[in-house]
Structures are given as C-alpha cells and as structure tokens.
C-alpha positions as CSV (number, residue, x, y, z in Angstrom):
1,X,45.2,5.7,-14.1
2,X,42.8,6.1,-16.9
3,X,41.0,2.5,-15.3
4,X,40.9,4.0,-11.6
5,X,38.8,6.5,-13.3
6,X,36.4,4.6,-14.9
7,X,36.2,3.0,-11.5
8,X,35.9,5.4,-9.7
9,X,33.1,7.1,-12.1
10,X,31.1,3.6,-12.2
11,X,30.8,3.8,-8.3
12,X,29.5,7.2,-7.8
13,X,26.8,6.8,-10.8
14,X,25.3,3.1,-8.6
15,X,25.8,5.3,-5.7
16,X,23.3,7.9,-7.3
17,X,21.0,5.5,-8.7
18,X,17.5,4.2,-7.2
19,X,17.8,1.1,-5.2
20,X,16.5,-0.5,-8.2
21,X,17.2,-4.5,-7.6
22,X,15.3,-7.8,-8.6
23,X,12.1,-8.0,-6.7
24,X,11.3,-12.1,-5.4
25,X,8.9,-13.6,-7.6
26,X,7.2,-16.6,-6.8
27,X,4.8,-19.0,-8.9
28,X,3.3,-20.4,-5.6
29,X,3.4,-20.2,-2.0
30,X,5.0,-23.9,-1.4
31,X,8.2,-22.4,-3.7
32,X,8.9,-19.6,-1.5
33,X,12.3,-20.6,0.0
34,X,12.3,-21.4,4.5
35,X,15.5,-19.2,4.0
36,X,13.3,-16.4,3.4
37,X,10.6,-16.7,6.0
38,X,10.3,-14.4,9.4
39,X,11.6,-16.5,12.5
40,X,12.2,-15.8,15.9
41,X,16.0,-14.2,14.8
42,X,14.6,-12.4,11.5
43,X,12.5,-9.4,12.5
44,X,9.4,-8.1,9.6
45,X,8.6,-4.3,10.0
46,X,6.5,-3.2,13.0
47,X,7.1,-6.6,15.0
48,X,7.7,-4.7,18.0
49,X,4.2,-3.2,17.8
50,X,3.2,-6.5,19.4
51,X,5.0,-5.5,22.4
52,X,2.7,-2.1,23.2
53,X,-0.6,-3.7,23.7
54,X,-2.3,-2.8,26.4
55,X,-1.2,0.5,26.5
56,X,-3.1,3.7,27.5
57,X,-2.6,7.6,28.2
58,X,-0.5,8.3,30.9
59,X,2.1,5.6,30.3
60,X,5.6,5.5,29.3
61,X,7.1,2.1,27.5
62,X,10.5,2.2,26.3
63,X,10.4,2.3,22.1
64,X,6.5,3.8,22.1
65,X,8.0,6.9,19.9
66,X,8.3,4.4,17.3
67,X,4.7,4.1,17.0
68,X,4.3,7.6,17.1
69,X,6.3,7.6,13.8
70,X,4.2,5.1,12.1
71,X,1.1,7.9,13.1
72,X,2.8,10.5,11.7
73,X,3.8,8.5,8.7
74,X,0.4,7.8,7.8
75,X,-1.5,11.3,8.7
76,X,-2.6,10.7,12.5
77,X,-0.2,13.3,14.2
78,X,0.8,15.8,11.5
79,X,3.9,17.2,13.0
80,X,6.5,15.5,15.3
81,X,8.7,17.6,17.5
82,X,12.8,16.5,17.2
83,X,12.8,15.1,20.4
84,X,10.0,12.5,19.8
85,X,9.3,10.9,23.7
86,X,7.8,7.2,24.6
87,X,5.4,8.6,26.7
88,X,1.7,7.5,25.8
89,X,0.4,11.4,25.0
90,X,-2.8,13.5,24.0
91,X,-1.5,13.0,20.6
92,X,-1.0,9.7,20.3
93,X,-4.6,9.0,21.7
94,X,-6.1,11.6,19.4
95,X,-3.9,9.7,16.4
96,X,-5.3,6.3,17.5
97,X,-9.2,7.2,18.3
98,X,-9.1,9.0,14.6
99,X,-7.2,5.4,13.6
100,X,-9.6,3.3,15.2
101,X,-13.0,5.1,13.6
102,X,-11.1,4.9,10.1
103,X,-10.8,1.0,10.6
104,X,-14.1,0.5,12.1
105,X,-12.6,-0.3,15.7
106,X,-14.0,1.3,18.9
107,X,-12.4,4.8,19.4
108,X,-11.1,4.1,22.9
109,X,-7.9,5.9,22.2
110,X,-6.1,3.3,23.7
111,X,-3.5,0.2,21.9
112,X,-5.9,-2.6,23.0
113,X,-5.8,-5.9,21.4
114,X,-8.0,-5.7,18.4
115,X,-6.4,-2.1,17.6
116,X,-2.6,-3.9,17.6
117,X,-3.3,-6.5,15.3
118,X,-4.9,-3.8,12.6
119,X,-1.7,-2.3,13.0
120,X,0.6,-4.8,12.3
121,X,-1.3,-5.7,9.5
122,X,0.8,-5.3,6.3
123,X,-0.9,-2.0,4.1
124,X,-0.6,0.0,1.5
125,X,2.2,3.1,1.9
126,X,0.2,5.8,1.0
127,X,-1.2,8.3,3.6
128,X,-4.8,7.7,5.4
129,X,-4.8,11.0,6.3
130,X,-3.6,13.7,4.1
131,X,-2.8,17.4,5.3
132,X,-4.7,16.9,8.2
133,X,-8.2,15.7,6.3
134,X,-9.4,12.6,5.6
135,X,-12.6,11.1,4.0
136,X,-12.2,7.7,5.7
137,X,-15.0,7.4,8.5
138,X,-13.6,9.9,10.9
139,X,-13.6,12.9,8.2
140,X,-17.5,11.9,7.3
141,X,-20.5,12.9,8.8
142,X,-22.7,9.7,10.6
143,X,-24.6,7.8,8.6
144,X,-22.6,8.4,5.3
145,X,-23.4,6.0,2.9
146,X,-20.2,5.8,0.2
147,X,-17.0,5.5,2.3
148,X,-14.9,6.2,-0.6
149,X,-12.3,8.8,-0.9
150,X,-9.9,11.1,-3.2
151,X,-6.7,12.9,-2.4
152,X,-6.6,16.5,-1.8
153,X,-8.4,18.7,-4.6
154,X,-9.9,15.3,-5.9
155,X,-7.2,15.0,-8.9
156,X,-7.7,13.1,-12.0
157,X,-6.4,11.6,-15.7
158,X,-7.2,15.1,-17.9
159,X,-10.5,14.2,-20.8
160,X,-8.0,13.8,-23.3
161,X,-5.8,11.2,-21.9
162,X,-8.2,8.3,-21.6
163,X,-6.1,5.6,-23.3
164,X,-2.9,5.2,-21.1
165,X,0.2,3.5,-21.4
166,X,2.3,1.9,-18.5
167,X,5.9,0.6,-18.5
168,X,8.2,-1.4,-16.4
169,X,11.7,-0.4,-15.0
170,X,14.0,-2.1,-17.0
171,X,16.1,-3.1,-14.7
172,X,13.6,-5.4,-12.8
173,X,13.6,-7.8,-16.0
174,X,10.2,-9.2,-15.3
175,X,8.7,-12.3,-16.8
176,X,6.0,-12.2,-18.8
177,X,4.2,-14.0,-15.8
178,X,4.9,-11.3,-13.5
179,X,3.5,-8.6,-16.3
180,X,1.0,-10.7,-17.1
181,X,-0.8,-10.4,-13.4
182,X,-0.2,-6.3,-13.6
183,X,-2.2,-6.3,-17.1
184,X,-5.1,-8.4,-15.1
185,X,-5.3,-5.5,-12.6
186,X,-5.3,-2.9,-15.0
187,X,-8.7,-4.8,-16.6
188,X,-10.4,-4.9,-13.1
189,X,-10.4,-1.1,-13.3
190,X,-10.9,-0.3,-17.2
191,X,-13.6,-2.5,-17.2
192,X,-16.0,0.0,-15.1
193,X,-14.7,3.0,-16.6
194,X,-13.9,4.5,-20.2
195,X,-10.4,3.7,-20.2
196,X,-7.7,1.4,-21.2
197,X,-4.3,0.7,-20.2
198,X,-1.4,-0.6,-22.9
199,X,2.0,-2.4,-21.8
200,X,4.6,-0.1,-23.5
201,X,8.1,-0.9,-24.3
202,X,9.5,2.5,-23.9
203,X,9.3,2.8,-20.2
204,X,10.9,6.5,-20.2
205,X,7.4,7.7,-22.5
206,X,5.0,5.7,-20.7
207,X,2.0,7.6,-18.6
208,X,2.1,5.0,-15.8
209,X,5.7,4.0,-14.5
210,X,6.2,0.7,-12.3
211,X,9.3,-0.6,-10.4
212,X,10.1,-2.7,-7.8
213,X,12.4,-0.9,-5.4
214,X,14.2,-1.8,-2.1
215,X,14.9,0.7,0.7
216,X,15.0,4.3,0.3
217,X,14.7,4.8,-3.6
218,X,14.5,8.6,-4.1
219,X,10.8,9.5,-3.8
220,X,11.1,10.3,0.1
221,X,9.0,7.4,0.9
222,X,11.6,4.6,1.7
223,X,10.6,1.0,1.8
224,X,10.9,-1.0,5.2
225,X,11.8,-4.9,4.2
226,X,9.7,-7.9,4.6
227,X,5.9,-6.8,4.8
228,X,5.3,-3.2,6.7
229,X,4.7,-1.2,3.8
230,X,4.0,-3.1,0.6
231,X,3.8,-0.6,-1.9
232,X,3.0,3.0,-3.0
233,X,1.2,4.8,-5.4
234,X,1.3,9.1,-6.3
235,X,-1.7,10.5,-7.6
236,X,-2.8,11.7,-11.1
237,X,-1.3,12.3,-13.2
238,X,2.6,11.6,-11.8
239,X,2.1,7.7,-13.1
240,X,4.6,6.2,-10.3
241,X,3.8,3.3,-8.9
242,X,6.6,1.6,-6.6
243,X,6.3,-1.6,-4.9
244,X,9.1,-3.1,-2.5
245,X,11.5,-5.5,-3.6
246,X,11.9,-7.2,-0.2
247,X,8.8,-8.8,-0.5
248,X,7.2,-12.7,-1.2
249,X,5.6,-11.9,-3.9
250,X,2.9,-14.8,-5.0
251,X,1.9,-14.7,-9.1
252,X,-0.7,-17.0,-8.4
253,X,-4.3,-17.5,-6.8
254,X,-3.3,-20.6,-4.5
255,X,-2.0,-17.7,-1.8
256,X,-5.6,-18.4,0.0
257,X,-4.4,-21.9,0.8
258,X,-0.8,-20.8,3.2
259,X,0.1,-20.5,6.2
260,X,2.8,-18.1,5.6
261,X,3.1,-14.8,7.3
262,X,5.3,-13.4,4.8
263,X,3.4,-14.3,1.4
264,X,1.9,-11.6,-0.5
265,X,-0.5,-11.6,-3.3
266,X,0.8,-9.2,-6.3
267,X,-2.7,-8.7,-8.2
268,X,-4.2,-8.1,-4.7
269,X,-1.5,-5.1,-4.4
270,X,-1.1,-3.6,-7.9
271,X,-5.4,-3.5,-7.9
272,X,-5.4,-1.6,-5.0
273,X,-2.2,0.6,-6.2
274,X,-3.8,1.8,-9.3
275,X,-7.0,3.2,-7.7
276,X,-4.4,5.5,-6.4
277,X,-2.8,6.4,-10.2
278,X,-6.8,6.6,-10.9
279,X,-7.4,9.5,-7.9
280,X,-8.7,7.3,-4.8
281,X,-7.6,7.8,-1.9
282,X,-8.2,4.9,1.1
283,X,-12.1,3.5,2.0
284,X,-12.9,2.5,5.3
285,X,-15.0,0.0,3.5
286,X,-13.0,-3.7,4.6
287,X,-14.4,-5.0,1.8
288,X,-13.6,-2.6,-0.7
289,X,-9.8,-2.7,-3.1
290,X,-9.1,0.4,-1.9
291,X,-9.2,-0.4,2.5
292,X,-5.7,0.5,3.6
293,X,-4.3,-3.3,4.8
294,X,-4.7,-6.5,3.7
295,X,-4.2,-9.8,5.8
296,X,-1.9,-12.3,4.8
297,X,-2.8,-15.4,3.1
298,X,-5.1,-13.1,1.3
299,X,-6.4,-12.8,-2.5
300,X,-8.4,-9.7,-3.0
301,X,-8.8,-8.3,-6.4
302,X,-12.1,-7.7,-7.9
303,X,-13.8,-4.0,-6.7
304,X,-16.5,-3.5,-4.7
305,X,-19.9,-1.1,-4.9
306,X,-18.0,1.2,-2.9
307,X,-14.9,1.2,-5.1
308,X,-16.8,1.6,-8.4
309,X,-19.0,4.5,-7.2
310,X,-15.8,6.0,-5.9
311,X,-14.0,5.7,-9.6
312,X,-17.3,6.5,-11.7
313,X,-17.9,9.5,-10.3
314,X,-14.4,10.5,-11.5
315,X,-14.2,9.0,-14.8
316,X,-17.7,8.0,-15.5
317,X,-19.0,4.7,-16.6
318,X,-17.7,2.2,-19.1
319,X,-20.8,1.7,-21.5
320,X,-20.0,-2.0,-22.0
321,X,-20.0,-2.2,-17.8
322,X,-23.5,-3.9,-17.1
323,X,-23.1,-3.4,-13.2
324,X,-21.9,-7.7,-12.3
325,X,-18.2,-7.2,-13.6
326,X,-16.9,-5.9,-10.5
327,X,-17.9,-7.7,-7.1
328,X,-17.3,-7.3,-3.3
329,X,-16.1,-10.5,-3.2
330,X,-13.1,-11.3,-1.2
331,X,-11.1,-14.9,-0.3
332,X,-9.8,-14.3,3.4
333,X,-8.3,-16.7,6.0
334,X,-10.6,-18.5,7.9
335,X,-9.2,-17.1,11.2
336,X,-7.7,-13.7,12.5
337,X,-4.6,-15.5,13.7
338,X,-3.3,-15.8,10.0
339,X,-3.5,-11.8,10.2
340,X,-0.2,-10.7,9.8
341,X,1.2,-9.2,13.2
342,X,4.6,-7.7,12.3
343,X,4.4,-5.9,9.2
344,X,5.6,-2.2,4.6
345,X,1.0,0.7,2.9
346,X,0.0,1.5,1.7
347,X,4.4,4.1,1.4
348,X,2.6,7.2,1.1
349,X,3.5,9.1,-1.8
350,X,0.7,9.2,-2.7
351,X,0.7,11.0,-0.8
352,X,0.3,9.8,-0.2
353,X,1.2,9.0,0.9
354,X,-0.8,10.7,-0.5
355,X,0.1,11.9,-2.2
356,X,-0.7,9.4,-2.2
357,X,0.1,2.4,0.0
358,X,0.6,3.3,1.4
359,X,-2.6,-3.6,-0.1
C-alpha cells in the first residue's frame, strides 16, 4: 500500500510538470535521421494553409477558421467569437491586408500565392501585433526610415542590471556544443551594446531562463510540432525564453547547403529570441534578426542597421562597437521553393507573443 502511494504521488507530480523533454540536436544536416523528416503521411504545422490559395472575400472553404486562428494568434484579428466560421470575412481580409503591408507584400486582402508561402513560412511565436498596435509597416507612417519595433510601453533591462546571467533547464542536459551556439548569440548582441551575458549553473537564480519544451508547457503559448512556431521569447525583464523540442535543430553553419524542409538553424533562432529578452519587438526589415520568419535551409545570425538602431536606442552603445561588428548579411537559399510551405514564431509570449516568436 505504502508503494501504490509513492506511485500514485510520482504520476500526478509528471502530470503537473512542464512538458520538459530532450530537444533533437543535430551536428549537421546529413545526420538528421529520414525517420524524422515531413512526408506525404507526416503533416508539419500549417500544411493545410497550402490548400487556401486563391482565396478571396465572399468565399467559404471548409477548414478556413483555422487560418483565422493563426491571425488571431499573431495580433491580426484581436478577438474571435466561439463559433469561429470558414467563411472568407471583413476580418479576415482586414487581418491579411495589415499581414501583407507588415511583410512587404501587396495589401490585396486576399490569400494569393506569394501571401501563402509567407505564411507557411516557419517564424518566431511571439505576436506581430500586440493589443491591437503594431510598429511593423502597417502601424508606421510612409516613408519611415527605421522599421524597428518594441513591445507595448517599450520595456527594458533596469540601469543597474547590465551584466546578466542566463541558465539552462536542467532537464534538457545540453552538450556543451549545443550551449556553446547560445553563448555565440548572446555575443552578436553584447557586442553593440553595454552588456554581457554569463552561462550560470544555478538555473533557478539566473536573469535569463532557457528550455526546450514540447507542446503545451504552462506559459499559455503551446508549441505546435515540427516547424510552425519555432520558438518564443517574453519581454524584459521576465528572462524566459522557450524554444520547441519537436524541432531539427542544426548546431552547425553547413544548414545553407540542405535541402531539407525540416532543418532549422539554432543560432539563427536564439539571435533572433534574445532581441525579444532585450525589448524588440518584430521589424518588417527581411533583412534584419528580428523579421518575424525565417526560410528553411537558412543561417541568419549577425544584426543588421535596422536591428542595432532598434537595440541602441534602448541600451545605448557598446564603446568598444566601431559600427562593422554587426552586418546585414544573410546566407539564404538560392530559390523560394526551398521556402518552407508547411510550418511553429515567432509562440507569442512575448507577447508576445508579445508579450512577446513568435526565427
């Protein structure tokens, strides 16, 4: 009897827990496992989307609510009713004009070609559009020169906490490869502005918390499986940065060189993650760490003009920055067919979701 109730007690407490499991780490595309790849039986995300091109007001296509959801998740319609309907609406064409100007795409309102493909794209889980503003391109006046953005009431690190620390979930057990590429991405930002970031072993004390979760993990922002939303990050100063398990993750810079749908570069993510810790919000800037999605077969990690104005006027400038540090440089696939069309953003905590993805 005394066993059953250790038992028993042992199963309610995983019950409770975060859907904390091993994330899947890889050293380079060619080791990823076939197993593990999407197929024509094994669905990513928002494949589905594929099916709603073409689409315009006045229509009505079986499963269209579903992309209604995905608007609402990342700020297009603010408010859904309960009994969400697959016709093609004034909201949903207001959601995807305001979409389409955001991503530099031709506000025609309707789910043509070009507008589908952004939208499958894997991104970060974090919110574009946050209590019904944004600073993307549709919330800024023509002709705006810095595309950069915050999150509501423009929050940052307090003067006096400059020098951060950051810990892992123990659970994950990560190599020291896998914190290695982490450490790299925290450099891209410290070197532009006056801070620094320290690995600490006491993850419970540490300013910036990161895990790898899978599913819905407690933060009301639940992951979605192989691509879709990659990861998520909550503003200053919460610290939490969460990043989905179910993913291909690639610790190395050969990513630029596959053909794989499912491959996803870590450094490319956790760069574009912590300029959410750090207060920015989403750029409609392509180039820039901090646009929304990233195409697969992708390495993006060192910032652009538009994401070291965006940080700088925040934190300032790092007097040993000399303005050639950071770049707007960015490997991509040589066509747009390698963009990913099934896909986990920018999760938005952070808000965002924004809070605030949510690379």
């Amino acid at each position: 009897m005394r066993y059953h109730h250790l038992l028993v007690t042992a199963i309610i407490v995983i019950s409770l827990s975060p859907a904390l499991i091993s994330a899947h780490f890889f050293p380079n595309v060619s080791s990823i496992p076939s197993w593990s790849l999407p197929n024509s039986t094994k669905k990513t995300a928002w494949d589905e989307f594929q099916n709603f091109t073409g689409c315009r007001p006045g229509d009505k296509i079986n499963g269209l609510n579903k992309m209604k959801q995905y608007f609402h998740y990342f700020g297009y319609i603010p408010e859904l009713p309960s009994n969400i309907t697959d016709d093609f609406d004034d909201s949903l064409e207001s959601a995807i004009k305001t979409y389409q100007k955001n991503f530099n795409l031709e506000p025609t309102g309707q789910l043509d070609s070009q507008t589908v493909q952004q939208i499958l794209r894997p991104r970060c889980g974090n919110a574009d559009i946050v209590n019904g503003t944004t600073t993307m391109n549709s919330g800024k006046p023509l002709h705006t020169v810095g595309h950069y953005s915050y999150f509501p009431g423009t929050p940052r690190w307090p003067s006096n906490r400059r020098d951060l620390t950051y810990g892992f979930v123990p659970e994950n057990q990560l190599t020291d490869d896998v914190k290695q590429v982490f450490a790299n991405a925290f450099g891209k930002w410290s070197q532009v502005i006056p801070m620094t970031f320290n690995l600490s072993d006491d993850y419970t004390s540490a300013d910036i918390k990161i895990g790898f979760f899978s599913g819905d993990h407690g933060d009301g922002e639940p992951f979605d499986g192989v691509l879709g939303t990659l990861a998520h990050a909550f503003s200053p100063p919460s610290g939490r940065f969460h990043l989905d398990s179910a993913e291909n993750w690639v610790i190395s810079s050969d990513i630029t060189t596959s053909t794989l749908s499912s491959a996803v570069d870590l450094e490319s993510v956790a760069v574009h993650e912590i300029g959410h810790l750090l207060g920015l919000g989403h750029s409609s800037v392509e180039d820039a760490i901090m646009y929304p999605t990233i195409s697969s077969g992708t390495r993006k990690v060192e910032l652009a003009g538009d994401d070291v104005e965006g940080i700088q006027a925040l934190y300032g400038s790092n007097p040993n920055y000399n303005g050639t540090t950071a770049t707007s440089v960015q490997q991509r696939e040589t066509s747009d067919s390698g963009a990913y069309s099934v896909g986990s953003w920018w999760g938005l905590t952070a808000f965002v979701v924004a809070g605030v993805l949510v690379f």
